[in-house]
C-alpha positions as CSV (number, residue, x, y, z in Angstrom):
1,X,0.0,0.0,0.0
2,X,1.0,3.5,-0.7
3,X,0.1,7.1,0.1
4,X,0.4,10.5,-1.8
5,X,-1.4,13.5,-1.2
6,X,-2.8,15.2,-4.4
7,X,-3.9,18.8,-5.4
8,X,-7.5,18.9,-4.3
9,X,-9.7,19.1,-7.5
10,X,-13.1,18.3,-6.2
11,X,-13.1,21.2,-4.0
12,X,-12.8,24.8,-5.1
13,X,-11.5,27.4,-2.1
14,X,-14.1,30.3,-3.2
15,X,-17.1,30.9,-1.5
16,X,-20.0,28.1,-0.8
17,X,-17.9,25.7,-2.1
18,X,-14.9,25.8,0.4
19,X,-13.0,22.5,1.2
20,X,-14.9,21.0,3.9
21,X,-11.9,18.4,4.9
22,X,-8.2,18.5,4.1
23,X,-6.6,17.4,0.9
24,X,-7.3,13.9,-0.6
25,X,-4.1,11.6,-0.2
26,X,-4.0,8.4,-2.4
27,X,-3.7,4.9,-1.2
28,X,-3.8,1.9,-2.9
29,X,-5.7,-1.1,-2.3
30,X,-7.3,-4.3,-4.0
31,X,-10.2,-1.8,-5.5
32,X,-7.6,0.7,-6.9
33,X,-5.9,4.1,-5.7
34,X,-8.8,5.7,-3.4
35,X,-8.7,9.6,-2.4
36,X,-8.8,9.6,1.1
37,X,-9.1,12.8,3.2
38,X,-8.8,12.7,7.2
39,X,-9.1,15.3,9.9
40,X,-6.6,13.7,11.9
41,X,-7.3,12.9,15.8
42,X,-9.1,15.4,17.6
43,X,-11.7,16.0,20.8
44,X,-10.6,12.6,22.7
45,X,-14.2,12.4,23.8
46,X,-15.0,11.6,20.1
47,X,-14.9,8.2,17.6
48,X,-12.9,8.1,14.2
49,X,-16.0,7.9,12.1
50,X,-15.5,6.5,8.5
51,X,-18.2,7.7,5.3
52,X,-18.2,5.7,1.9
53,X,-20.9,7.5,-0.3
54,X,-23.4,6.7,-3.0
55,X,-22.8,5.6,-6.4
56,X,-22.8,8.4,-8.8
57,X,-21.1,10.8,-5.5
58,X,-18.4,11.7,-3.8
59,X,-18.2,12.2,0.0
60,X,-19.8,15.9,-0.2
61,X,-23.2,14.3,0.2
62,X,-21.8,14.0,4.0
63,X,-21.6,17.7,3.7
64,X,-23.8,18.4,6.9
65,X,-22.4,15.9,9.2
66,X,-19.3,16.6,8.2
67,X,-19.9,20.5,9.4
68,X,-21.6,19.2,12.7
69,X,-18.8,16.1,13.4
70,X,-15.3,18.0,12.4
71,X,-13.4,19.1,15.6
72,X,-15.0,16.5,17.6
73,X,-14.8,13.2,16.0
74,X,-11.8,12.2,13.6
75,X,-13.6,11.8,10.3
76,X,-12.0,9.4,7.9
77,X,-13.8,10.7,3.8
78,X,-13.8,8.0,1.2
79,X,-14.3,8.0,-2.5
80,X,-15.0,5.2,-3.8
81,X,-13.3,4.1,-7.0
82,X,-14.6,6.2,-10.3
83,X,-15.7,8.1,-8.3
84,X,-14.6,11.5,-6.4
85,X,-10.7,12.2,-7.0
86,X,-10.2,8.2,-7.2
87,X,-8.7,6.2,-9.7
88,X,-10.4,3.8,-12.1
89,X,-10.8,0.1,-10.2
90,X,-8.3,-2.8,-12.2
91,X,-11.1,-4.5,-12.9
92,X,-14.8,-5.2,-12.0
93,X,-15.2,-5.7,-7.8
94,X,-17.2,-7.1,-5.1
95,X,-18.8,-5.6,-1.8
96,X,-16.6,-8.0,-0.7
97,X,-13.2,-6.4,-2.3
98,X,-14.5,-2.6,-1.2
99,X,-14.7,-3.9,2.5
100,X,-11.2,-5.4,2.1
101,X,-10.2,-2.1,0.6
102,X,-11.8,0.0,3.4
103,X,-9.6,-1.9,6.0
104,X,-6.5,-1.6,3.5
105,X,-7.4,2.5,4.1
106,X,-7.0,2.1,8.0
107,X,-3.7,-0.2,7.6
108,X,-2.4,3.4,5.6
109,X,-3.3,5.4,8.3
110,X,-1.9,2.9,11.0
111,X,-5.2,3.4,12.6
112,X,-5.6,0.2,14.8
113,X,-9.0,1.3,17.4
114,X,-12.4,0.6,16.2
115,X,-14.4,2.4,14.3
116,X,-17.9,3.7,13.2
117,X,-18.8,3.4,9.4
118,X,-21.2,5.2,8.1
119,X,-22.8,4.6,4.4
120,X,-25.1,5.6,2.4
121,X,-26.1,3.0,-0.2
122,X,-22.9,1.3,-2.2
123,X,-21.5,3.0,0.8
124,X,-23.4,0.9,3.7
125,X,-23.0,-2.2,2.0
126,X,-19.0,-1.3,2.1
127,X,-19.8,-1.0,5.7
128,X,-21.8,-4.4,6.3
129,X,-18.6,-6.3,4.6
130,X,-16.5,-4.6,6.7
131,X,-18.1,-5.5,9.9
132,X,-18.0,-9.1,8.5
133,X,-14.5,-9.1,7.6
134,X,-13.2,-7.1,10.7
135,X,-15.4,-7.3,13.1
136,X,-12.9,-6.0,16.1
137,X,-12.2,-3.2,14.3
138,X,-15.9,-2.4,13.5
139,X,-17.1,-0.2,16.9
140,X,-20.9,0.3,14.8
141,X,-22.5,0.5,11.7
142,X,-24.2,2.8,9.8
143,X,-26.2,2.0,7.1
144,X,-28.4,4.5,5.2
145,X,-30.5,3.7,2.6
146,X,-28.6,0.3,1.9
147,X,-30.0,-2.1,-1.1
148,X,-29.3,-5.4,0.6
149,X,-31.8,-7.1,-1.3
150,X,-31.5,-7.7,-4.8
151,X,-34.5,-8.0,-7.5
152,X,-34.6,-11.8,-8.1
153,X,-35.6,-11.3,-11.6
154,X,-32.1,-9.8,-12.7
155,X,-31.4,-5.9,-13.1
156,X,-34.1,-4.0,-14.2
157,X,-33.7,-2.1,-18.1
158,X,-33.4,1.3,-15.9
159,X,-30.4,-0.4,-14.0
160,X,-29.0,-1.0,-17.2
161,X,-29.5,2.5,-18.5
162,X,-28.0,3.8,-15.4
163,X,-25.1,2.0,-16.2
164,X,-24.8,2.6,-20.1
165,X,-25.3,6.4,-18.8
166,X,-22.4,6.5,-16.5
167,X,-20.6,5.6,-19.2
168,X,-21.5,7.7,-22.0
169,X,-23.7,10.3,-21.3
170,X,-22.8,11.2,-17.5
171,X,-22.1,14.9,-17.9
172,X,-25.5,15.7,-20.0
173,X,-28.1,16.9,-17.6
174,X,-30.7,14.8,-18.7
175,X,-28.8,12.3,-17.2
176,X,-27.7,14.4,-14.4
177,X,-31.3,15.2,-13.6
178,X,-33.1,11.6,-14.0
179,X,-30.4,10.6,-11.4
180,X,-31.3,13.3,-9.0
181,X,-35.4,12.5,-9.5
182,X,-34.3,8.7,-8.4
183,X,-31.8,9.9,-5.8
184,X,-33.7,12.9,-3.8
185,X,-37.2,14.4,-2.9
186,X,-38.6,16.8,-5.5
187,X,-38.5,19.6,-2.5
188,X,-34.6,18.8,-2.3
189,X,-34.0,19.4,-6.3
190,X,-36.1,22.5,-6.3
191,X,-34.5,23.8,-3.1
192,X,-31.4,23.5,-4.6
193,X,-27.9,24.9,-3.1
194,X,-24.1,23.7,-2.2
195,X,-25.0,19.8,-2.3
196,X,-27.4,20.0,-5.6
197,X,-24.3,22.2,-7.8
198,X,-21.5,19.5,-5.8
199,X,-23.5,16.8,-7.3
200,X,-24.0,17.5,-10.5
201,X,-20.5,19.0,-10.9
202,X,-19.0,15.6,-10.1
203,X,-21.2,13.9,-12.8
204,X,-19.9,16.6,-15.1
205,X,-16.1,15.7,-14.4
206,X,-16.2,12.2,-14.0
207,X,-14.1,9.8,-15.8
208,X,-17.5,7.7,-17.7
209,X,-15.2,4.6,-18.2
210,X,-14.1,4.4,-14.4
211,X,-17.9,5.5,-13.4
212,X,-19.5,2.6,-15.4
213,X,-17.7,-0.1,-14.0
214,X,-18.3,1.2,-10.4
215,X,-22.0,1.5,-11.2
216,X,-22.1,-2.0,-12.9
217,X,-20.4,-3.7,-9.9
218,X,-22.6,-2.2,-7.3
219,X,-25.9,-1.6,-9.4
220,X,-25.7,-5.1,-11.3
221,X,-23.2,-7.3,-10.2
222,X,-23.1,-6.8,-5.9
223,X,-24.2,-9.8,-3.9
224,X,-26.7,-9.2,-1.6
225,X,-25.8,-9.1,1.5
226,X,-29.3,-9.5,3.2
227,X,-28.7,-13.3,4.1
228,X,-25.6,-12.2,5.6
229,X,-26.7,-9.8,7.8
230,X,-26.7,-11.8,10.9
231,X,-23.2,-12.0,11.2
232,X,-23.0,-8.2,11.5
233,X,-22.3,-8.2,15.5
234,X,-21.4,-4.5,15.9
235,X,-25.0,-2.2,16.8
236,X,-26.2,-0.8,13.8
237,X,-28.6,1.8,12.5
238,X,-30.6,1.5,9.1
239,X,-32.2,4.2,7.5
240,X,-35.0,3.9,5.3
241,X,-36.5,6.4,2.9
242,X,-40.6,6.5,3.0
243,X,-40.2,7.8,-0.9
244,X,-37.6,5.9,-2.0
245,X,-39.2,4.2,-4.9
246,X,-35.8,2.2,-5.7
247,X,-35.5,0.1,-2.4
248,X,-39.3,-0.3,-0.9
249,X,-39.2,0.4,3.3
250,X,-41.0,-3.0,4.6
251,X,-38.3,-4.9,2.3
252,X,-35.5,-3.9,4.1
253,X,-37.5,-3.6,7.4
254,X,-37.7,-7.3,7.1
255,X,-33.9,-7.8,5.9
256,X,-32.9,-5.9,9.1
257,X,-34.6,-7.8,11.3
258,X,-31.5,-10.4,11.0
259,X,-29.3,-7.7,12.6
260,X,-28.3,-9.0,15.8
261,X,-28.0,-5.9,17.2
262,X,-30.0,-3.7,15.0
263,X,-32.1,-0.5,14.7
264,X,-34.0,0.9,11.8
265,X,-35.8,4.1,11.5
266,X,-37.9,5.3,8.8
267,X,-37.2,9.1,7.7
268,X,-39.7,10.8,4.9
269,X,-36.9,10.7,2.7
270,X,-36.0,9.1,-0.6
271,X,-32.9,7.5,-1.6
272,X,-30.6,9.7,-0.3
273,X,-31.6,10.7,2.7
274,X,-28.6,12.0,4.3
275,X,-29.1,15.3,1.4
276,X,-32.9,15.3,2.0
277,X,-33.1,15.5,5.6
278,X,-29.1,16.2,6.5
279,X,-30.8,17.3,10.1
280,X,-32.4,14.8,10.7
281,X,-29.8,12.1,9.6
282,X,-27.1,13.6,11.2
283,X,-29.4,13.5,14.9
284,X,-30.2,10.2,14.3
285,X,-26.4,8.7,14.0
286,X,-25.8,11.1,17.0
287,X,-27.9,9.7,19.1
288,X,-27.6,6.2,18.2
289,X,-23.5,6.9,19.3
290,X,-24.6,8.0,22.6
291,X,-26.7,5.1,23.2
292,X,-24.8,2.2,22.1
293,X,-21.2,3.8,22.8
294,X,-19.9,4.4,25.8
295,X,-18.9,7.8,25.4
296,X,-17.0,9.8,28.2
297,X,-18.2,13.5,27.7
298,X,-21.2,15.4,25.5
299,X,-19.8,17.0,22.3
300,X,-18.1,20.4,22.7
301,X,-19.8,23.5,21.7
């Protein structure tokens, strides 16, 4: 494994669009060279808290809790490969590899104490194989609007499109837009802002071959990982979205009854629910924290 910082191209210094975390540094790992950006330890009353985002993102969908956590717990950003400032993957991938590759991060940053993981779709599938694969290193999960079921019927034709559009059409905005209508609440679109122009600015600059074959290992080719969920030992919190028309609520209700130590809440959200209720979201995880960590002081003001 190896580390390099690079120039930060995601995040422009001027105005709204300020860096929210430092620099991205490279490290390479079974999925390919991932940008990585860390706050570095800080309030010892806090957790290192890790955040893999959605297919078709970068990590600026964290943009809220990211505001509300920095200073106080040690927030480890992740762009997953064709995605963000991260390279193109070797090859296609499992959830499987991205779990291996998410602990492969940590090794880099010689980070050896537990930690929480937080993601939101590809992103909390990333964090159930990682609480599989390392379970001592895995203090909680987070899993927000997680598709750990998959459609026994095969991918659907607008899975397929997705997929063909990554590739070739990514920067248009009719793709940009029919992406947003699947991913967020009309109010959300029309409201919108930092997150709306951050997320269709990285659809603009991404790489379409490295996009596509992220999108086709997560959106087509993942495993599910509902029949696996009982190993998950670690508490976790799952997050539904009452709109999401993708992943249906009562479905993944009933896959996370096999939690062990599990907890899922319904917000009036749709697929991405940490951009559509950031508030909300962001309450949620912090209270979850308090209640299944043991946590030696409230958050500083």
């Amino acid at each position: 494994m190896t580390t390099v910082a690079v120039p930060q191209t995601q995040d422009s210094a001027q105005g709204a669009m300020a860096p929210l975390l430092p620099p991205a540094r490279l490290v390479s790992t079974c999925v390919g060279t991932l940008a990585v950006r860390d706050t570095g330890p800080t309030d010892p009353q806090g957790q290192t808290i890790v955040l893999w985002p959605s297919i078709l993102a970068d990590y600026r969908i964290y943009r809220h809790p990211i505001e509300v956590w920095r200073g106080w717990h040690r927030i480890i950003a992740i762009d997953g490969p064709g995605h963000g400032d991260s390279g193109q993957s070797p090859g296609a991938f499992s959830m499987h590899d991205c779990g291996q590759a998410l602990g492969e991060v940590l090794d880099a940053l010689t980070l050896s104490e537990p930690v929480v993981v937080v993601g939101t779709s590809w992103g909390g599938l990333v964090a159930g194989e990682f609480a599989l694969l390392q379970p001592k290193r895995t203090l909680a999960v987070v899993m927000l609007n997680t598709p750990v079921i998959k459609a026994r019927d095969g991918p659907s034709l607008s899975d397929r499109f997705v997929v063909w559009g990554a590739r070739w059409i990514h920067s248009t905005a009719a793709y940009r837009n029919g992406v947003a209508k699947a991913f967020f609440l009309p109010a959300t679109i029309e409201r919108g802002g930092v997150i709306q122009e951050e997320f269709h600015k990285h659809l603009r600059q991404a790489d379409g071959a490295a996009l596509s074959q992220a999108v086709r290992s997560v959106l087509i080719d993942r495993e599910p990982l509902a029949d696996r969920m009982n190993g998950i030992k670690a508490p976790t919190l799952f997050v539904a979205g009452r709109q999401d028309s993708m992943y249906p609520v009562d479905a993944l209700k009933r896959a996370s009854e096999a939690l062990p130590n599990g907890h899922f809440e319904v917000l009036d959200t749709a697929h991405i629910s940490v951009v559509d209720d950031p508030v909300s979201v962001t309450a949620r995880i912090d209270d979850f924290l308090k209640r299944h960590i043991d946590f030696s002081g409230e958050r500083p003001l």
